[in-house]
C-alpha positions in Angstrom: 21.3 23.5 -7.9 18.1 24.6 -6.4 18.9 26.5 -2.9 15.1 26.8 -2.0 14.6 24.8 1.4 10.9 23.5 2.6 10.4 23.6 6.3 9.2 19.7 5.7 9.2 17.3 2.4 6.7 14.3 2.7 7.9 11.6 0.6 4.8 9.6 -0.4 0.9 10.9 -1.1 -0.8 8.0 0.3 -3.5 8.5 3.3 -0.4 8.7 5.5 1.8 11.2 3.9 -1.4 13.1 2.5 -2.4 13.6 6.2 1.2 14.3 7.4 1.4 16.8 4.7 -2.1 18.7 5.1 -1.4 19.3 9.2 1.5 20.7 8.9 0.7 22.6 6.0 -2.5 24.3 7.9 0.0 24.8 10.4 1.7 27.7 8.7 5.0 25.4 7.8 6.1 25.1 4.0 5.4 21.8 2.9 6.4 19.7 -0.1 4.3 16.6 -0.7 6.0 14.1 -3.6 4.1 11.4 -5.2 4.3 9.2 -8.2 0.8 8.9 -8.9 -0.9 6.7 -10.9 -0.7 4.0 -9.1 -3.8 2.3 -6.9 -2.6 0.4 -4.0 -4.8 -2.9 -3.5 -6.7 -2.5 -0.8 -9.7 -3.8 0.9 -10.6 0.0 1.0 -13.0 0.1 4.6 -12.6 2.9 6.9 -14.4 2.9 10.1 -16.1 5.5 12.0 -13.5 6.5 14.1 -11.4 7.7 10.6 -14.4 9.7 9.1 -14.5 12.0 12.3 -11.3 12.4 13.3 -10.4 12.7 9.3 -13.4 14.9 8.5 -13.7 12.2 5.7 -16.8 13.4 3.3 -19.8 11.1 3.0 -19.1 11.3 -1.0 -16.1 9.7 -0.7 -17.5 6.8 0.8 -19.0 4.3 -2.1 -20.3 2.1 0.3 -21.6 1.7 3.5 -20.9 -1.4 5.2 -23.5 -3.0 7.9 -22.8 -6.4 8.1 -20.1 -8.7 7.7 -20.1 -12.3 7.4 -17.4 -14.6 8.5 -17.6 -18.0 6.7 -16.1 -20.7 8.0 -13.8 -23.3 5.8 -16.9 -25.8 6.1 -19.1 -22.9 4.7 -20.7 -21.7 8.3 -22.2 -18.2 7.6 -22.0 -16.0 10.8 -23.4 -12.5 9.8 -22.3 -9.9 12.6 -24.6 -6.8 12.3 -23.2 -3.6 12.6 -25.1 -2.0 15.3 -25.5 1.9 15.2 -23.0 3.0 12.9 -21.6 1.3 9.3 -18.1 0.8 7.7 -17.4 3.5 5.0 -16.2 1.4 1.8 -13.2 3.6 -0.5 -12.0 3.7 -4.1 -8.1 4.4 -3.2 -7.5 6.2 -6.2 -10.2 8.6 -5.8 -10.2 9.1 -1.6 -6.1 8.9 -2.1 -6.1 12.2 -4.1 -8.8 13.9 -2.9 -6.2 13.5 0.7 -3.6 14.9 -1.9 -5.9 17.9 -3.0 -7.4 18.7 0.7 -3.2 18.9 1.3 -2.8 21.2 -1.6 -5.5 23.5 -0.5 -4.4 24.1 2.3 -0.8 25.3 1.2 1.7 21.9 0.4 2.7 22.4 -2.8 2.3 19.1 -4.9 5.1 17.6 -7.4 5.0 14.3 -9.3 8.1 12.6 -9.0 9.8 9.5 -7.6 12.2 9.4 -4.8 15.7 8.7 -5.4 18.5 9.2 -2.3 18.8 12.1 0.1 22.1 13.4 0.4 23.4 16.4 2.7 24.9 19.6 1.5 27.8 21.5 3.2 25.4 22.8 6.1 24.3 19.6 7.1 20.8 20.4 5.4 18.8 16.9 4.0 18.7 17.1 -0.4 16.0 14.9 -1.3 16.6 14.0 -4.9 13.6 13.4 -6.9 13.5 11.5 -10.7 10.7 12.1 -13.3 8.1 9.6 -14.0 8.5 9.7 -17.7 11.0 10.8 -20.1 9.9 14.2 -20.2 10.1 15.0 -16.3 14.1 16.3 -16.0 15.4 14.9 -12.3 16.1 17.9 -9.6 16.5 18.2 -5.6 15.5 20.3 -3.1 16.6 21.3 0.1 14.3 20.0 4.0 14.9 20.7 7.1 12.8 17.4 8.2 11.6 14.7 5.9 8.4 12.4 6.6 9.3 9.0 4.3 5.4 8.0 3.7 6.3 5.8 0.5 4.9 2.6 1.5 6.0 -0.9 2.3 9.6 -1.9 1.2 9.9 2.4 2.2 13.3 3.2 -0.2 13.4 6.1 2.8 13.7 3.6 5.1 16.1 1.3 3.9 18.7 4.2 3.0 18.1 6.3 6.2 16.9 3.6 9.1 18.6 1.2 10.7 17.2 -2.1 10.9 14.4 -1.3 8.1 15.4 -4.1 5.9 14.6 -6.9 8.8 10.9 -6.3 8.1 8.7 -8.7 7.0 5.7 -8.8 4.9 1.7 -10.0 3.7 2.0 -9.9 0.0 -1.7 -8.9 -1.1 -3.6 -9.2 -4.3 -7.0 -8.2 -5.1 -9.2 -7.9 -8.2 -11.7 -5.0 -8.8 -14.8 -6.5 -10.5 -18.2 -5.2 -11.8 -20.9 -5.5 -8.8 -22.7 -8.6 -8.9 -26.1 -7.1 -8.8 -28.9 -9.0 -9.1 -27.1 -11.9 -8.3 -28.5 -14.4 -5.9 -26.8 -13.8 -2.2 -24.8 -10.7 -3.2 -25.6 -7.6 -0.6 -24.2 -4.6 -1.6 -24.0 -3.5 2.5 -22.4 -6.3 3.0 -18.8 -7.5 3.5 -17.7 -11.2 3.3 -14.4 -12.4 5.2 -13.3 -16.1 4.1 -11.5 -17.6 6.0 -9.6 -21.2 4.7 -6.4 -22.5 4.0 -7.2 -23.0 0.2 -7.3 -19.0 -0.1 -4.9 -18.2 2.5 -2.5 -20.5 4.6 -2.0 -17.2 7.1 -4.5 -14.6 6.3 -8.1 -14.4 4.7 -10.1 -14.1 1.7 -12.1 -11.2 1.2 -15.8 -9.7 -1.0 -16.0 -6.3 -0.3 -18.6 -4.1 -1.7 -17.8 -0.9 -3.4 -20.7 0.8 -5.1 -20.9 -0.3 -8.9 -17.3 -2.7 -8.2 -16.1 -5.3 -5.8 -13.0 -5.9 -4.3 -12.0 -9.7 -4.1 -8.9 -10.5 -2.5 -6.9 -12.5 -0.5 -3.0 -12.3 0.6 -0.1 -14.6 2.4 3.2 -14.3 3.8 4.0 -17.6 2.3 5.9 -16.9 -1.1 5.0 -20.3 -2.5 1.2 -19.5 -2.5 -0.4 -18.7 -5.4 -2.8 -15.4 -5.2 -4.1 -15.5 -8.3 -5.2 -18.9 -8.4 -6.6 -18.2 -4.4 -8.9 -15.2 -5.9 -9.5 -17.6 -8.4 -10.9 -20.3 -6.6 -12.6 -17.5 -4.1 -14.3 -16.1 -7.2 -15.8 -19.7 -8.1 -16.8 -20.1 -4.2 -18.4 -16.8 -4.2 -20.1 -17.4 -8.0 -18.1 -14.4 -9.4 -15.8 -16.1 -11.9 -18.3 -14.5 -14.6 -18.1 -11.3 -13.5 -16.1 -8.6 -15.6 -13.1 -8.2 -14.4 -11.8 -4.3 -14.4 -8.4 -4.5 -12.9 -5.8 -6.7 -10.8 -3.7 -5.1 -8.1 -0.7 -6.5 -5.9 1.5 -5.0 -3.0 3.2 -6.1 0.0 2.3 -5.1 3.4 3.8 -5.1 6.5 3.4 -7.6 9.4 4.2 -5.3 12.2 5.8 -1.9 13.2 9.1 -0.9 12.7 11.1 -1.1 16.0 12.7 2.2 14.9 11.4 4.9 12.8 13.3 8.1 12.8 17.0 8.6 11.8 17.1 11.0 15.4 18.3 14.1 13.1 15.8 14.4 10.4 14.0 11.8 8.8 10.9 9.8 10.7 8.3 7.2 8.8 5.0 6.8 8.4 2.0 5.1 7.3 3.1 1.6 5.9 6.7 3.0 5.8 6.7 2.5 9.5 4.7 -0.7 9.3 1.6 0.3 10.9 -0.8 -2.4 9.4 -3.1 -4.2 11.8 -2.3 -7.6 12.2 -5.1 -10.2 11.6 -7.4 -7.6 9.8 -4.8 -6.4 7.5 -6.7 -2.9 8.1 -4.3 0.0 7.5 -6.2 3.0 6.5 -6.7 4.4 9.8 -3.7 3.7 11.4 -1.5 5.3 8.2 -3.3 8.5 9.0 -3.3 8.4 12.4 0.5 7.8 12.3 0.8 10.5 9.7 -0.7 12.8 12.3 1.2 11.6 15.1 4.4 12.0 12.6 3.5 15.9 11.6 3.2 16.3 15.7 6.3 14.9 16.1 8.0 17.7 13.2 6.5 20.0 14.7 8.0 20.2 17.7 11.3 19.6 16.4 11.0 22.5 13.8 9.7 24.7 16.9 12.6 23.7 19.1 15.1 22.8 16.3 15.7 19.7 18.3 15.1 16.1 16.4 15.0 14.2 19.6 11.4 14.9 19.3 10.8 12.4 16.4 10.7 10.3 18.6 7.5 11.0 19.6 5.8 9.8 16.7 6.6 5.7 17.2 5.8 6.0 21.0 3.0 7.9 21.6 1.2 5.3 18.2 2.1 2.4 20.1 0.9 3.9 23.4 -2.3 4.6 21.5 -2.6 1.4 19.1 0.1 -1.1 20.3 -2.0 -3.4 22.7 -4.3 -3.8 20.3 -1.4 -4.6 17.6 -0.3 -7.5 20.0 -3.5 -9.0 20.8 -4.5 -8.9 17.1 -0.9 -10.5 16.6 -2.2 -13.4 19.0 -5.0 -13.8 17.3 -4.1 -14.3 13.7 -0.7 -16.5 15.0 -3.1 -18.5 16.6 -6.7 -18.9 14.8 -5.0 -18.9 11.5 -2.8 -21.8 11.5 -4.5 -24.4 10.6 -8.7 -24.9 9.1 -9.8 -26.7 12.2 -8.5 -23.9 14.2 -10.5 -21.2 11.7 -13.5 -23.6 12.2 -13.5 -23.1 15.4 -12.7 -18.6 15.4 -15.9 -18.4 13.2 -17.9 -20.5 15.5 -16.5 -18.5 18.1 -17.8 -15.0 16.4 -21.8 -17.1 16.7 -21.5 -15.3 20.3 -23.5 -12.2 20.9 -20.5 -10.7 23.6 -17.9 -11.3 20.8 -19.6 -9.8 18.3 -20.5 -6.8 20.2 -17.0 -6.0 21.7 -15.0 -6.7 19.0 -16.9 -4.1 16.5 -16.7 -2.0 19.2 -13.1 -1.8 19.1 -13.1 -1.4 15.9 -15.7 1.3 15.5 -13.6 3.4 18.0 -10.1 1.7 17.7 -9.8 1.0 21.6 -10.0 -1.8 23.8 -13.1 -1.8 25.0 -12.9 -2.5 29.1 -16.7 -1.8 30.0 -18.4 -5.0 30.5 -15.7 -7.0 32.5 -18.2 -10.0 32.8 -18.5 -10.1 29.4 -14.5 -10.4 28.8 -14.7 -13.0 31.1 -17.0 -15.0 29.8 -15.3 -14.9 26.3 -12.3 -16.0 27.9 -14.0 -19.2 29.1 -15.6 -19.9 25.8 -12.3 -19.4 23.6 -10.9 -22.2 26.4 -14.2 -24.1 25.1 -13.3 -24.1 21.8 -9.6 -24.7 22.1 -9.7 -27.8 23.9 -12.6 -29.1 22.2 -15.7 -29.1 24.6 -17.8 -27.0 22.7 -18.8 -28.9 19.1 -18.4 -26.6 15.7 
């Protein structure tokens, strides 16, 4: 039985572990990162500004570069929303997801393909991470970690053997399908990305074009079980004029609805990424906050390998929702809300006609704040949302 023991094993090489894993590895700590590989997670693939700088994301990683989106309304209103100053990066998630894994491996984690079984604990307490092959050929083995960052996704198998209270977590199920680019094709703008929003693609969520260079992503996802993705894409597809368009591949996943209440085991095991359920809600956008929260999860290690004191993993869950957490609640109000019914989502899109909307809300999602400059402009959007709710403005 192996013996060796890595300061830190990251279960899971998506943007969250991958980040967790290159930190602490430029840190001077012996890192393991684990991945199956192989997999593409669906995924609507945008990253904004605020991820390429504080990422140091290359430019040829991103395949696109969004600067306009266009909410459509379930009557078909078009509101385009320029981005002002600045674009959404577009990613391919297998290509960005292992070029994270490489920039990890150059700077010291060593890599192994293999899928997580259980952790158990040997006679000095110390975590075993067991690990099975992903074929035939690949013989199953576990090694030895002081702290372990569970970074394997929604439904996290870390999670539901090691926190308490994982399994209460609900989900979005997603489903997208990666298509040739339409180019050439009347009303298709490759810097642009179109957000659909109707009950007949989603009862709780949206549809979504986005561009991605020579592909498109076209998607939509629910929390409903009982609603059909495939046929939603379908019919989105036909809206859009894209059911000719060669298909390339199809891609599912759940994703979660909110964080985890809880996310370490408060001796050696904390979550990240969609593990600890940091999706946005109403924009479903999860790139930055998985590798934000994989930073915030290699600070919390950190201290607790420098003090040998796991109280610190704690750190990780409070100091994201200090950062992120008002804006997880108000986006939580938003989609509960605007999403419910299509007279409602009528009335959001008419709402996003207005110039103070438009300009705060990429704002915030430019720099992933609250924006509070401009309180007469908050106020005035405050009226006009009572405008539309009760009726006295006409959509």
């Amino acid at each position: 039985m192996n013996t060796d023991t890595y300061d830190v094993i990251v279960i899971g090489g998506g943007p969250s572990g991958a980040t967790a894993a290159d930190d602490l590895a430029l840190r001077g700590w012996k890192v393991l990162l684990l991945d199956r590989q192989g997999r593409t997670k669906p995924c609507g693939g945008a990253i904004p500004p605020r991820c390429i700088k504080d990422f140091d994301i290359p430019d040829h990683l991103l395949v696109a570069k969004a600067r306009c989106a266009r909410m459509i309304s379930p009557s078909d209103n078009k509101v385009d929303i320029p981005i002002e100053n600045g674009f959404v990066g577009m990613v391919n998630r297998d290509s960005f997801d292992e070029w994270l894994r490489e920039r990890a491996r150059s700077h010291g984690a060593t890599r192994l393909r293999g899928s997580f079984s259980k952790i158990t604990r040997d006679a000095d307490g110390v975590a075993r991470v067991h690990i099975g092959g992903v074929d035939d050929k690949a013989p199953a083995q576990s090694l030895r970690a002081r702290f372990i960052v569970g970074a394997d996704g929604a439904k996290s198998e870390v999670a539901r053997q090691t926190i308490e209270g994982a399994e209460r977590t609900k989900y979005v199920f997603a489903y997208h399908e990666i298509v040739r680019a339409a180019n050439g094709q009347a009303d298709y703008d490759p810097d642009r990305c179109d957000v659909y929003y109707r009950g007949s693609l989603s009862p709780d969520f949206y549809g979504w074009v986005f561009p991605h260079g020579d592909t498109m992503s076209i998607g939509t996802g629910s929390a409903d079980k009982g609603f059909s993705l495939r046929s939603a894409v379908a019919r989105l597809r036909e809206t859009a004029g894209l059911s000719n368009v060669e298909t390339l591949r199809r891609e599912g996943a759940p994703i979660p609805l909110k964080p985890l209440p809880k996310w370490d085991n408060g001796r050696d095991i904390v979550l990240a990424g969609d593990a600890a359920g940091v999706v946005a809600p109403a924009s479903g956008e999860g790139i930055y906050y998985a590798m934000a929260c994989g930073r915030m999860a290699a600070d919390a290690v950190q201290l607790a390998l420098e003090t040998n004191n796991p109280v610190h993993l704690k750190q990780a869950r409070k100091v994201f929702m200090k950062d992120h957490g008002k804006v997880f609640w108000v986006l939580g109000i938003m989609q509960y809300f605007w999403y419910q019914n299509d007279r409602r989502r009528e009335k959001f899109v008419k709402i996003c006609e207005d110039k103070d909307v438009q300009q705060l809300t990429f704002e915030s999602y430019m720099n992933k704040v609250l924006v509070r400059k401009k309180p007469m402009a908050h106020v005035r959007i405050f009226f006009k949302d009572l405008a539309h709710l009760f009726g006295m403005v006409r959509t």
